[in-house]
mmJSON file of the N, C-alpha and C atoms, coordinates in Angstrom:
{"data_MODEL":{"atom_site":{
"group_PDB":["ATOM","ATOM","ATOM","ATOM","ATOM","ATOM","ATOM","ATOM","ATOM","ATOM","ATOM","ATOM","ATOM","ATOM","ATOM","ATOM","ATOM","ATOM","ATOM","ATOM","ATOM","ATOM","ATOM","ATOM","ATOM","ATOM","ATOM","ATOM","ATOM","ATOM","ATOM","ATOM","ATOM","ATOM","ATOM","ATOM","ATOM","ATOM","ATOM","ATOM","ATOM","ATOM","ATOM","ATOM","ATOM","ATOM","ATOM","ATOM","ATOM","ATOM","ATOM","ATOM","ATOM","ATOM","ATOM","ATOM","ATOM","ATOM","ATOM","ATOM","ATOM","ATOM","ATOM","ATOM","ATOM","ATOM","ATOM","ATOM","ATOM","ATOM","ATOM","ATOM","ATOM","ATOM","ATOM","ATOM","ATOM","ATOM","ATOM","ATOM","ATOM","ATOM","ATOM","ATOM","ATOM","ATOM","ATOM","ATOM","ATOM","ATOM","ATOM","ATOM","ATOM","ATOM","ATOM","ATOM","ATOM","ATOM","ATOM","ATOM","ATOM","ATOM","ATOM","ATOM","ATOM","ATOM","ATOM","ATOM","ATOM","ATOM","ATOM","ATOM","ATOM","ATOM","ATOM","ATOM","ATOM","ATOM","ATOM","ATOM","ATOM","ATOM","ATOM","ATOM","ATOM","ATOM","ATOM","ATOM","ATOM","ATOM","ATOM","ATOM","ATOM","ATOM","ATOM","ATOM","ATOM","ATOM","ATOM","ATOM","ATOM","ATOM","ATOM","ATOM","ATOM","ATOM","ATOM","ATOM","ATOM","ATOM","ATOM","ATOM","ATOM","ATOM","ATOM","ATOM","ATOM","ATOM","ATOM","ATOM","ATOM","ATOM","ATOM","ATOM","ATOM","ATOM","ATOM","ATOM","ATOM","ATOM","ATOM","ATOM","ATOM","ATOM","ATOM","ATOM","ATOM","ATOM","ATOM","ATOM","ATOM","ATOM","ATOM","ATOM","ATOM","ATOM","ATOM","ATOM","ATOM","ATOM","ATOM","ATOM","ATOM","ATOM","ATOM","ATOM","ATOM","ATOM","ATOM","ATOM","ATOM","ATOM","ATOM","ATOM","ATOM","ATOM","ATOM","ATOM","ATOM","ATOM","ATOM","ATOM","ATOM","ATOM","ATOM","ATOM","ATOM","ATOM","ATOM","ATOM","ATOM","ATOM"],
"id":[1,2,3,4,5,6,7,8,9,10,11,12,13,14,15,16,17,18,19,20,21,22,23,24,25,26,27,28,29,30,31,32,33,34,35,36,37,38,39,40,41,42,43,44,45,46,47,48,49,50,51,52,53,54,55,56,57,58,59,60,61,62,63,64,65,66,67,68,69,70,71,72,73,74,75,76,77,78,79,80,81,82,83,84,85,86,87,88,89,90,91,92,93,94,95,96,97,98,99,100,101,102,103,104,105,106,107,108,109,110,111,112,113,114,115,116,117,118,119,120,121,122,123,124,125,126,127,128,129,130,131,132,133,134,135,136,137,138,139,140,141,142,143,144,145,146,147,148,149,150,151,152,153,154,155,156,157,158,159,160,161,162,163,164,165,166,167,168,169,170,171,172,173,174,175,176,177,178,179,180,181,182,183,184,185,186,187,188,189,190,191,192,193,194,195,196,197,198,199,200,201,202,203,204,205,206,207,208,209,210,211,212,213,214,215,216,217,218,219,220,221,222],
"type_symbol":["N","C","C","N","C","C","N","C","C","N","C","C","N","C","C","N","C","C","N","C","C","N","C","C","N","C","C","N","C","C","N","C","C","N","C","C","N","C","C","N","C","C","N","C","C","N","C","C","N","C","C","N","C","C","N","C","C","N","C","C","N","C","C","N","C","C","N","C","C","N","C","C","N","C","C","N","C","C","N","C","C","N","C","C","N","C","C","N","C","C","N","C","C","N","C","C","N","C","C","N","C","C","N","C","C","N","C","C","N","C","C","N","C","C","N","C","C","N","C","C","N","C","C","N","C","C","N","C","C","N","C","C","N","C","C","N","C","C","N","C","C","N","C","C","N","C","C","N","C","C","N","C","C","N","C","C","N","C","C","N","C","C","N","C","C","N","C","C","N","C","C","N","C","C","N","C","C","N","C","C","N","C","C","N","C","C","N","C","C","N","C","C","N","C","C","N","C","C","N","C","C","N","C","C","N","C","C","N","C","C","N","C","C","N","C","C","N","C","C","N","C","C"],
"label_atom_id":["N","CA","C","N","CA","C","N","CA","C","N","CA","C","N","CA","C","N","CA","C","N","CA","C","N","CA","C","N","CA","C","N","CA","C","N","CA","C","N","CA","C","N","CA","C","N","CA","C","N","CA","C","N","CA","C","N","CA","C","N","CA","C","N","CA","C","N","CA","C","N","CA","C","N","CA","C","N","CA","C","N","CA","C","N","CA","C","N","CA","C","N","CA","C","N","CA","C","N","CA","C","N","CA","C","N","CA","C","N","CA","C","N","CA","C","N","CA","C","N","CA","C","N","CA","C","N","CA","C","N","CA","C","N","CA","C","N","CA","C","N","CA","C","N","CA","C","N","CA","C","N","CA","C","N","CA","C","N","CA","C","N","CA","C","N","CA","C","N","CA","C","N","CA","C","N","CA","C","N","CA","C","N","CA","C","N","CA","C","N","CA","C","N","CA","C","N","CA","C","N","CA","C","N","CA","C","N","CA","C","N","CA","C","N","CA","C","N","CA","C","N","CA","C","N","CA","C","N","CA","C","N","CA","C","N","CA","C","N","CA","C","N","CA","C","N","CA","C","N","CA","C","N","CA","C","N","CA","C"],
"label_alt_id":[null,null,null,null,null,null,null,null,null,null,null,null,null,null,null,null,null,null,null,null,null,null,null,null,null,null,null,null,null,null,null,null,null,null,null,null,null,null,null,null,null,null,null,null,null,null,null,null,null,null,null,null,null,null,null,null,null,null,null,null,null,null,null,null,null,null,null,null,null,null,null,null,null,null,null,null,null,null,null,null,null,null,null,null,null,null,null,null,null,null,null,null,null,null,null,null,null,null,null,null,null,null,null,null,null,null,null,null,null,null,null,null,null,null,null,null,null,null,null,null,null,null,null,null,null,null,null,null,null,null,null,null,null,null,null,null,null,null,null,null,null,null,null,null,null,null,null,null,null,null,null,null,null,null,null,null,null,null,null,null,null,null,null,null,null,null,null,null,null,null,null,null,null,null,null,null,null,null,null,null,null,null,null,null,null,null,null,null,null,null,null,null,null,null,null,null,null,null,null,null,null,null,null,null,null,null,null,null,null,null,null,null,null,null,null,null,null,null,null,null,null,null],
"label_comp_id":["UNK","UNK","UNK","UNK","UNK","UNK","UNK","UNK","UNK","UNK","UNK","UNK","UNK","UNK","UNK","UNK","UNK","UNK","UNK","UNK","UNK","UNK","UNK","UNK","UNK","UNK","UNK","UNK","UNK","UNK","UNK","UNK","UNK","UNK","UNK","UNK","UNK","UNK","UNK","UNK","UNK","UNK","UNK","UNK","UNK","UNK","UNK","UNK","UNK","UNK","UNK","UNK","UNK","UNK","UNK","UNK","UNK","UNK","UNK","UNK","UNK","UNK","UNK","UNK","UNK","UNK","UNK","UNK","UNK","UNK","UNK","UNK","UNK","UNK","UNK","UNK","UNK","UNK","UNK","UNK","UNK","UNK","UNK","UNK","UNK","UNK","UNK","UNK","UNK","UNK","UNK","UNK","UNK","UNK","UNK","UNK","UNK","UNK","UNK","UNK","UNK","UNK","UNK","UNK","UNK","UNK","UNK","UNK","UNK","UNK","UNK","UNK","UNK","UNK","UNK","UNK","UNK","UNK","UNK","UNK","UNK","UNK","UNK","UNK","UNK","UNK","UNK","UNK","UNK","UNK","UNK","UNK","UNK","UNK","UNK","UNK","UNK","UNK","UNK","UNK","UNK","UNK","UNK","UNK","UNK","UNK","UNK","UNK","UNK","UNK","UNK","UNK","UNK","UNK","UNK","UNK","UNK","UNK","UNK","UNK","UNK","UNK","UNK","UNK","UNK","UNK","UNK","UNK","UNK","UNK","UNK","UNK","UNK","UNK","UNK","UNK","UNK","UNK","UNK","UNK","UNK","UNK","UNK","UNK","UNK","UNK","UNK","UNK","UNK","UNK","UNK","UNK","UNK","UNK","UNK","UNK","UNK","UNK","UNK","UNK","UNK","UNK","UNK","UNK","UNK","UNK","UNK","UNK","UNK","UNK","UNK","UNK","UNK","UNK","UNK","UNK","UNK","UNK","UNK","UNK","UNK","UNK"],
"label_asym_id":["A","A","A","A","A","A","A","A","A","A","A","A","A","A","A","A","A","A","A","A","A","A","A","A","A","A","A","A","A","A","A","A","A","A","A","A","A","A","A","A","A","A","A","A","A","A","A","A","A","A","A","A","A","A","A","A","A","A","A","A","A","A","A","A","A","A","A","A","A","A","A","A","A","A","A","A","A","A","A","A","A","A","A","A","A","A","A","A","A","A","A","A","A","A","A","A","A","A","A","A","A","A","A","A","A","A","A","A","A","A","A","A","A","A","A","A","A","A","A","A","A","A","A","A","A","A","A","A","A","A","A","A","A","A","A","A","A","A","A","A","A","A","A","A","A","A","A","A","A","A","A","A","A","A","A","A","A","A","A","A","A","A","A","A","A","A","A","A","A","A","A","A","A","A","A","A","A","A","A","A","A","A","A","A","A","A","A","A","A","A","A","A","A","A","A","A","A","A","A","A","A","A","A","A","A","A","A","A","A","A","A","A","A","A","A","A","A","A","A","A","A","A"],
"label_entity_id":["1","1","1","1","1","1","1","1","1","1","1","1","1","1","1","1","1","1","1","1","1","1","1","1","1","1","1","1","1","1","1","1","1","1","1","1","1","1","1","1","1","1","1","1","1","1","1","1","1","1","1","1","1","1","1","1","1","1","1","1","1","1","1","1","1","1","1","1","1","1","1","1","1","1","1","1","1","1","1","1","1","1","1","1","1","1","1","1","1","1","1","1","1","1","1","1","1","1","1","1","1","1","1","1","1","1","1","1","1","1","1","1","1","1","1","1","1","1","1","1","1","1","1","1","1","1","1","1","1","1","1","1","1","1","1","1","1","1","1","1","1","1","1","1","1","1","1","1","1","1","1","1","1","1","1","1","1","1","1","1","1","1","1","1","1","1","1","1","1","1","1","1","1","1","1","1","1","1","1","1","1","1","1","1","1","1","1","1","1","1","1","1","1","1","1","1","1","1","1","1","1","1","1","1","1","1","1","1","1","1","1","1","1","1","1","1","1","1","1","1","1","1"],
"label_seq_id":[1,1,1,2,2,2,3,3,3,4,4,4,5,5,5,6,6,6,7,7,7,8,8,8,9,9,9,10,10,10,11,11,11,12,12,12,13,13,13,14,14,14,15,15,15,16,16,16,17,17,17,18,18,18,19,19,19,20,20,20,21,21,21,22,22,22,23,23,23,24,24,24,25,25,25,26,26,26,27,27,27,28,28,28,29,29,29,30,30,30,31,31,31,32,32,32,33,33,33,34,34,34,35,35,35,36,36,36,37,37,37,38,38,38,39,39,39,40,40,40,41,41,41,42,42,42,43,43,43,44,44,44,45,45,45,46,46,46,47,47,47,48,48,48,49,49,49,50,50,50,51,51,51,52,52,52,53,53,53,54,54,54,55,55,55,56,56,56,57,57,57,58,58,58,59,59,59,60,60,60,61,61,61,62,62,62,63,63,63,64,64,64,65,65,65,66,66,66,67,67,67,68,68,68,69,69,69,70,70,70,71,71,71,72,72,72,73,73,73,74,74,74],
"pdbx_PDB_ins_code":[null,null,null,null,null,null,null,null,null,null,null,null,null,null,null,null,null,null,null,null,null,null,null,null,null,null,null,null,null,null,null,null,null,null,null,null,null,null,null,null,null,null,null,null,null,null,null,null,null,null,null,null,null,null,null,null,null,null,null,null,null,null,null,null,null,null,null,null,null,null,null,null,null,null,null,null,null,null,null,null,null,null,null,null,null,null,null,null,null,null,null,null,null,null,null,null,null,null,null,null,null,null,null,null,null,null,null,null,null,null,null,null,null,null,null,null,null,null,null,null,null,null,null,null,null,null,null,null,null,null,null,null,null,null,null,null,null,null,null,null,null,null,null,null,null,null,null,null,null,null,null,null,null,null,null,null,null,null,null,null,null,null,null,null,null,null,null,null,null,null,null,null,null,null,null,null,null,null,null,null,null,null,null,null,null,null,null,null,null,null,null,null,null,null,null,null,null,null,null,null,null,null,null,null,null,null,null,null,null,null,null,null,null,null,null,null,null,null,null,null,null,null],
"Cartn_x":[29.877,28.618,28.462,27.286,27.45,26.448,27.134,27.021,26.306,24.81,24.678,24.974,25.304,24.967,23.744,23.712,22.288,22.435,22.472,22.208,21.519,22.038,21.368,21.793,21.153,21.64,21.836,22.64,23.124,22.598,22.35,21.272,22.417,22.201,22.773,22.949,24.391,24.5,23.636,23.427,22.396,20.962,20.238,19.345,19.528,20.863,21.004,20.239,21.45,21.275,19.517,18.668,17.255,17.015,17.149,16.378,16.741,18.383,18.827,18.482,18.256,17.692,16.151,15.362,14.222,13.961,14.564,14.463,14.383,15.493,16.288,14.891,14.45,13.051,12.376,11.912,10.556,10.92,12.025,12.092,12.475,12.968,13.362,11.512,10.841,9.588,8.834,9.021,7.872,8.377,9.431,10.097,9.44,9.844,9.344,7.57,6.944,5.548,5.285,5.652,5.826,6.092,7.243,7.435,6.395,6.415,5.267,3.49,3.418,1.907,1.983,3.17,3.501,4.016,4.227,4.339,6.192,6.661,8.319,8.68,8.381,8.607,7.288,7.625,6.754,5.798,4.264,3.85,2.806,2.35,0.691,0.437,-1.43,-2.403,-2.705,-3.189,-4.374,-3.939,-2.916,-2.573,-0.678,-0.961,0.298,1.333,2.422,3.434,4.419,6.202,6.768,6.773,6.361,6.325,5.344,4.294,2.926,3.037,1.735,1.44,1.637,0.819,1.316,2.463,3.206,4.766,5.693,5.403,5.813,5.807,3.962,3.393,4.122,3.889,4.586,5.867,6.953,8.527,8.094,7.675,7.227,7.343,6.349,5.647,6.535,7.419,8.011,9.794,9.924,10.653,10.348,9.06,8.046,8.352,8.454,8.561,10.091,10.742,12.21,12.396,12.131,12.917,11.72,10.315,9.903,10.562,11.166,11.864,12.859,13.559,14.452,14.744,14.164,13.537,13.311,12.456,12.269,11.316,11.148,10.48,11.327,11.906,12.465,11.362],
"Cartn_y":[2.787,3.009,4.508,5.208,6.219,6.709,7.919,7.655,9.051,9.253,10.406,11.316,12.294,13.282,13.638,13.7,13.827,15.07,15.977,17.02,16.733,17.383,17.123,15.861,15.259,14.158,12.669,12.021,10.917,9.356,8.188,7.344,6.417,5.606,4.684,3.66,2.945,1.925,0.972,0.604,-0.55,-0.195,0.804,1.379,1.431,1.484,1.45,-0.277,-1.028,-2.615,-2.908,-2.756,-2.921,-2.577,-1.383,-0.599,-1.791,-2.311,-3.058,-4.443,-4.985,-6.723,-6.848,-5.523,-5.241,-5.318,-4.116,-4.174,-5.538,-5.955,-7.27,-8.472,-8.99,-9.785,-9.312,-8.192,-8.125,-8.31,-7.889,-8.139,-9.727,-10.646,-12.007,-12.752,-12.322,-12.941,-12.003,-11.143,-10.545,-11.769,-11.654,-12.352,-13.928,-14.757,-15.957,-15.956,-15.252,-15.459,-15.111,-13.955,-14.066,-15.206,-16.003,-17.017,-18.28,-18.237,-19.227,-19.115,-17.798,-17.417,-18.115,-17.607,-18.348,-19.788,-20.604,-21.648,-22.139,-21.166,-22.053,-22.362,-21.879,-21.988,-22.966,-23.755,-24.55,-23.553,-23.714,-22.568,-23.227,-24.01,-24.044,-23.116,-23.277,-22.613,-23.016,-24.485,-24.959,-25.653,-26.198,-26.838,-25.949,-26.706,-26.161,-27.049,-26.249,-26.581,-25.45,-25.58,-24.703,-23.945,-24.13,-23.097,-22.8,-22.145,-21.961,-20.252,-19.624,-18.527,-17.898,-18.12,-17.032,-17.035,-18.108,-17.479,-16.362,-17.003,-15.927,-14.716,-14.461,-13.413,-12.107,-13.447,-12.941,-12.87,-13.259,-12.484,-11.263,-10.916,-9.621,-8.388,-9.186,-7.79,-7.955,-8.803,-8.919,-7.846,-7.807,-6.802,-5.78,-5.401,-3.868,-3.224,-4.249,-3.923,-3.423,-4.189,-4.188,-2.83,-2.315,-1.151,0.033,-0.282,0.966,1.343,0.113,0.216,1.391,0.322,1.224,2.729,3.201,4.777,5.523,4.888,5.439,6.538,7.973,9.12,9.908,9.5,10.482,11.048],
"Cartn_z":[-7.643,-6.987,-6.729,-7.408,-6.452,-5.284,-4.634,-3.554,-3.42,-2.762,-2.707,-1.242,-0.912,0.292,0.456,2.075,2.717,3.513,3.742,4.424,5.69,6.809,8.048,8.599,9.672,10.571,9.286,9.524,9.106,9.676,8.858,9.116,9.829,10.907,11.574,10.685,10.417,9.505,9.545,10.931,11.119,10.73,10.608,9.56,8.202,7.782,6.48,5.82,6.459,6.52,6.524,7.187,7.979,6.413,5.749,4.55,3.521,3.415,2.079,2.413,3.638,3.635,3.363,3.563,3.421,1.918,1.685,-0.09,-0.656,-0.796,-1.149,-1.03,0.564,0.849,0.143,-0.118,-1.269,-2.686,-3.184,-4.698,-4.533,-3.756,-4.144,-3.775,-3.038,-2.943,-3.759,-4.122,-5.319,-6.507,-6.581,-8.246,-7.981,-6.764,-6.492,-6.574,-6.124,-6.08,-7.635,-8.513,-10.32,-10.766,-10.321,-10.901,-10.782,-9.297,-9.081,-9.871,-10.169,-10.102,-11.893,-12.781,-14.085,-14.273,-13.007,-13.247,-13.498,-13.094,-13.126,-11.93,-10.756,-9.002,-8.652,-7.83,-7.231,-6.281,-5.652,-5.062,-5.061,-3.857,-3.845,-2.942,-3.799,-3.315,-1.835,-1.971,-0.761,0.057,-0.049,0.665,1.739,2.954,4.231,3.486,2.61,2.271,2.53,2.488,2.624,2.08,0.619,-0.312,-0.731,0.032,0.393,-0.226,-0.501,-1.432,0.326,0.774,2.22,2.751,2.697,3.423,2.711,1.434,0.283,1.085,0.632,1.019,2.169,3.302,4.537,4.637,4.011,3.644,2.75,1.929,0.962,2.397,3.174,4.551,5.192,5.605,6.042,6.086,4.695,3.932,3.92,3.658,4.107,5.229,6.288,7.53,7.821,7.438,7.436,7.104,6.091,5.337,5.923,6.071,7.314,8.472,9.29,10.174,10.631,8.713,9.055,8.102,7.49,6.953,8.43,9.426,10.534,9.987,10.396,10.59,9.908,8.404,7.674,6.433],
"occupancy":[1.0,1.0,1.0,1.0,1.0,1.0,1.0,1.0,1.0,1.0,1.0,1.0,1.0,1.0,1.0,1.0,1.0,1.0,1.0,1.0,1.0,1.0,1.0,1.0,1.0,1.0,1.0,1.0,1.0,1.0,1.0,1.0,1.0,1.0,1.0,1.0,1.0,1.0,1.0,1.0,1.0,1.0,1.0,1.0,1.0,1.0,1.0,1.0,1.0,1.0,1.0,1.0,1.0,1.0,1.0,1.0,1.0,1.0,1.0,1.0,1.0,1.0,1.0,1.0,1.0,1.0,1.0,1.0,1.0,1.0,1.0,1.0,1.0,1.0,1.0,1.0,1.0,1.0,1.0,1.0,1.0,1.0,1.0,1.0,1.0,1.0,1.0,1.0,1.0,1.0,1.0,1.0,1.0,1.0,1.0,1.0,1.0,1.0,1.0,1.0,1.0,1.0,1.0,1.0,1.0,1.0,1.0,1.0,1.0,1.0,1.0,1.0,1.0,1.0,1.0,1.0,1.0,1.0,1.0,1.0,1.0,1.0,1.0,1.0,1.0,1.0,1.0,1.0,1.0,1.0,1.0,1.0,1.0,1.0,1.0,1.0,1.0,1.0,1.0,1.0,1.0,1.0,1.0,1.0,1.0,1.0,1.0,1.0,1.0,1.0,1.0,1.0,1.0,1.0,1.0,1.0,1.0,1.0,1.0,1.0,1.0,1.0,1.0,1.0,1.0,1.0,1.0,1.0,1.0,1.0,1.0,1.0,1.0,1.0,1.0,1.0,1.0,1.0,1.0,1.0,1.0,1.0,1.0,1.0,1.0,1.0,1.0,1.0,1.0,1.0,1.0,1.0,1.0,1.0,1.0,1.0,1.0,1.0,1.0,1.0,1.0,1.0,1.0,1.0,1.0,1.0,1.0,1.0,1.0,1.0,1.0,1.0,1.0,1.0,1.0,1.0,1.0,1.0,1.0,1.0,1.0,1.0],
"B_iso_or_equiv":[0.0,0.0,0.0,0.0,0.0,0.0,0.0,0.0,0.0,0.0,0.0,0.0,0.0,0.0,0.0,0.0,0.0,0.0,0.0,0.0,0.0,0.0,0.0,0.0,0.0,0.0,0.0,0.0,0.0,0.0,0.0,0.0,0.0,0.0,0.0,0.0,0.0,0.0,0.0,0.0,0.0,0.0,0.0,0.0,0.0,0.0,0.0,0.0,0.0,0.0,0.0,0.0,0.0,0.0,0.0,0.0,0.0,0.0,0.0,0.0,0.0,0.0,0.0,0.0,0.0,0.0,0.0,0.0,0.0,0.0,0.0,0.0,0.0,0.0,0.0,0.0,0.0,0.0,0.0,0.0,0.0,0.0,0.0,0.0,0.0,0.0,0.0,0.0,0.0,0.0,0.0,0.0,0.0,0.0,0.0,0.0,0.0,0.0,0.0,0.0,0.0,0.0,0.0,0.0,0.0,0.0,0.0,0.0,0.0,0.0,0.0,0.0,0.0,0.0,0.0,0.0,0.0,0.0,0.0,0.0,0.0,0.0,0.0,0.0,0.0,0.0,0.0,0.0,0.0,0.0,0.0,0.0,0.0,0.0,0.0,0.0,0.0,0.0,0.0,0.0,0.0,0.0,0.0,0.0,0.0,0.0,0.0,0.0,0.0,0.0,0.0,0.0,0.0,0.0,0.0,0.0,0.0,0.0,0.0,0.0,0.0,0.0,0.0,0.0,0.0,0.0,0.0,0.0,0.0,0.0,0.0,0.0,0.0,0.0,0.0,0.0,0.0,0.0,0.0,0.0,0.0,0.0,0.0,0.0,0.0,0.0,0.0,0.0,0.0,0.0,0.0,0.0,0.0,0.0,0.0,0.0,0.0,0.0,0.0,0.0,0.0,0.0,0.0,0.0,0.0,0.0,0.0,0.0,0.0,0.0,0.0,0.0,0.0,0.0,0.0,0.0,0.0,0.0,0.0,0.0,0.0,0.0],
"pdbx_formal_charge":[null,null,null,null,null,null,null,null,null,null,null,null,null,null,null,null,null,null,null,null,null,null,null,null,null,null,null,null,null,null,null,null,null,null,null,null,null,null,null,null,null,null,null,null,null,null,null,null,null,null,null,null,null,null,null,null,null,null,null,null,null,null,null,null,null,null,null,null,null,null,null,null,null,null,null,null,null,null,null,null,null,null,null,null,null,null,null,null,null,null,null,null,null,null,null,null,null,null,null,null,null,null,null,null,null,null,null,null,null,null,null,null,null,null,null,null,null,null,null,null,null,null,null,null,null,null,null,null,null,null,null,null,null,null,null,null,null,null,null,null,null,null,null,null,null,null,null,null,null,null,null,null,null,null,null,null,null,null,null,null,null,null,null,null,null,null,null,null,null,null,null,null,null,null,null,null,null,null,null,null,null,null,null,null,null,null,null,null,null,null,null,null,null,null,null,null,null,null,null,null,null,null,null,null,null,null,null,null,null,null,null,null,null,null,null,null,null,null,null,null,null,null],
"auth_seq_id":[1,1,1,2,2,2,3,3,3,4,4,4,5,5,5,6,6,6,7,7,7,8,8,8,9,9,9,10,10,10,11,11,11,12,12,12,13,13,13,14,14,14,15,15,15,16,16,16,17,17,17,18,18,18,19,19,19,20,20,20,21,21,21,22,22,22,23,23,23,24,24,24,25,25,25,26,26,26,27,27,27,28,28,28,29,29,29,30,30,30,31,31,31,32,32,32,33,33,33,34,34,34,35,35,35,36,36,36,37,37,37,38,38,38,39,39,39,40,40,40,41,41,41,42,42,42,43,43,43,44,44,44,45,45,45,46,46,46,47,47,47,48,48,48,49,49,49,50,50,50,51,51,51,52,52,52,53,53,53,54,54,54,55,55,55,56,56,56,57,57,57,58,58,58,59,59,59,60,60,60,61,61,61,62,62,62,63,63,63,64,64,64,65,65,65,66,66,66,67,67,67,68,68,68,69,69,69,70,70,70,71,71,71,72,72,72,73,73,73,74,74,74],
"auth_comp_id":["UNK","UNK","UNK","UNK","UNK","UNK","UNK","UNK","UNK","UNK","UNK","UNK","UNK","UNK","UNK","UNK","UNK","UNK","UNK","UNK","UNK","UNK","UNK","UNK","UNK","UNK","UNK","UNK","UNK","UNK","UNK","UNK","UNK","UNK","UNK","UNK","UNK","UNK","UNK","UNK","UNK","UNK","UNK","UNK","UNK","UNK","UNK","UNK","UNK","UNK","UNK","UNK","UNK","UNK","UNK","UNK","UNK","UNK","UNK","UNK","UNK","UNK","UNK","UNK","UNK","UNK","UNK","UNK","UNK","UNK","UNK","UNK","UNK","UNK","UNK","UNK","UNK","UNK","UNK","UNK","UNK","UNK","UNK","UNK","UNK","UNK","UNK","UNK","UNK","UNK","UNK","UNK","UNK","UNK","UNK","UNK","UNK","UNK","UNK","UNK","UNK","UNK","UNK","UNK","UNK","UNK","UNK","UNK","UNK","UNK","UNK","UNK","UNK","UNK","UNK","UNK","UNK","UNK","UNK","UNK","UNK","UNK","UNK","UNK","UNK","UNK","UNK","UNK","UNK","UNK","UNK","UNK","UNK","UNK","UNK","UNK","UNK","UNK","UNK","UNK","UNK","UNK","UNK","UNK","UNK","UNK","UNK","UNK","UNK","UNK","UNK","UNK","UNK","UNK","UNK","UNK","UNK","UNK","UNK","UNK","UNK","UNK","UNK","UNK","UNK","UNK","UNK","UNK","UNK","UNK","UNK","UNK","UNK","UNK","UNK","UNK","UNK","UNK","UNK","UNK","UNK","UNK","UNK","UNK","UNK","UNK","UNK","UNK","UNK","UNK","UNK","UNK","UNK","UNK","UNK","UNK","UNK","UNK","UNK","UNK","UNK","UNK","UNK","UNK","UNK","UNK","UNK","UNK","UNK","UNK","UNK","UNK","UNK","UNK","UNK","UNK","UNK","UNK","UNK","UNK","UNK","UNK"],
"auth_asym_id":["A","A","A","A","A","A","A","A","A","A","A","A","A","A","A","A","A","A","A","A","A","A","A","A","A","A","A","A","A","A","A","A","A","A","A","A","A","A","A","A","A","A","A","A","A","A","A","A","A","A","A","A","A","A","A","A","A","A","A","A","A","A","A","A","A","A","A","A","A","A","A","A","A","A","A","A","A","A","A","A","A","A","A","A","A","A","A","A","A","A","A","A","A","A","A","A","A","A","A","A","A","A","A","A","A","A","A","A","A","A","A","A","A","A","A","A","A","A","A","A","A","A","A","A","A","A","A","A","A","A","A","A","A","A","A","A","A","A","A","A","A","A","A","A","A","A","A","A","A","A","A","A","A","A","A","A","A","A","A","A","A","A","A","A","A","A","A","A","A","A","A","A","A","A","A","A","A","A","A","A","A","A","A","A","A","A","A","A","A","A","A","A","A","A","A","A","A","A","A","A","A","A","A","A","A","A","A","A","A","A","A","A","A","A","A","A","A","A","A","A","A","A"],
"auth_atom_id":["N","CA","C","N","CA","C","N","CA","C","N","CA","C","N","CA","C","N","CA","C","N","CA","C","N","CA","C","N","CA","C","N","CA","C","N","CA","C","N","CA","C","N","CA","C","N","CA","C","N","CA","C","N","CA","C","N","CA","C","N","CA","C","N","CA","C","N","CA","C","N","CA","C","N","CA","C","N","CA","C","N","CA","C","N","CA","C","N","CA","C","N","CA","C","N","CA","C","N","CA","C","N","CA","C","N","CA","C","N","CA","C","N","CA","C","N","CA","C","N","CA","C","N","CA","C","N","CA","C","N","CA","C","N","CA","C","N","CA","C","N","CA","C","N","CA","C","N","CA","C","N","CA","C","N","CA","C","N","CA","C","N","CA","C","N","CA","C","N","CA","C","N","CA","C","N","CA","C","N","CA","C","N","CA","C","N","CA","C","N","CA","C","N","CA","C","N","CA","C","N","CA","C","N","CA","C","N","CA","C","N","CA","C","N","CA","C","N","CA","C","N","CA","C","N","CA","C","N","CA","C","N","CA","C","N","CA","C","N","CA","C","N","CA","C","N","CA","C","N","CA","C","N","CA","C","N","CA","C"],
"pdbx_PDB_model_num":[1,1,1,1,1,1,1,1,1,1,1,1,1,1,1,1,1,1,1,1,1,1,1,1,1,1,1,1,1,1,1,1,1,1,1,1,1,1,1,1,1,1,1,1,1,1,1,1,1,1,1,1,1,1,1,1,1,1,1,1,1,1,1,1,1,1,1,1,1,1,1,1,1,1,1,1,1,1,1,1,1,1,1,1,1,1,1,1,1,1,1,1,1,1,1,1,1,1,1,1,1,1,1,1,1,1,1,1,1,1,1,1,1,1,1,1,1,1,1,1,1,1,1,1,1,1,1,1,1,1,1,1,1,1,1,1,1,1,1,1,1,1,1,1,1,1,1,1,1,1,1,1,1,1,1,1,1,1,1,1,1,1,1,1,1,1,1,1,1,1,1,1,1,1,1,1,1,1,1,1,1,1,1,1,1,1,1,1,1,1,1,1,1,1,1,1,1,1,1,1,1,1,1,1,1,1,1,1,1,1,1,1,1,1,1,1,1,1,1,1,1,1]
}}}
């Protein structure tokens, strides 16, 4: 793996984590809502199921949020 240097103050591990579970939620619900939108993942539209186009949705932002979090004001 490599590993780069950052100059200046250093990110709290637990910020690190916030940035990589973040990442991680959006590419596994970007890939699931792809799959679904092509038809190999189950995914309704209209109807309140678990695997509803908005929960998706809302893990994606959810991940957004995560990894804004934790970037912080860099």
């Amino acid at each position: 793996m490599i590993r780069f240097q950052r100059k200046g103050k250093q990110r709290h591990p637990a910020r690190t984590w916030l940035i990589r579970i973040g990442i991680v939620l959006l590419a596994v619900s970007g890939l699931y809502l792809l799959a679904g939108l092509a038809g190999f993942a189950p995914l309704q539209t209209e109807s309140i199921y678990w695997n509803n186009i908005r929960i998706v949705a809302g893990l994606a932002i959810l991940g957004c949020l995560f990894a804004a979090v934790g970037y912080g004001n860099e």
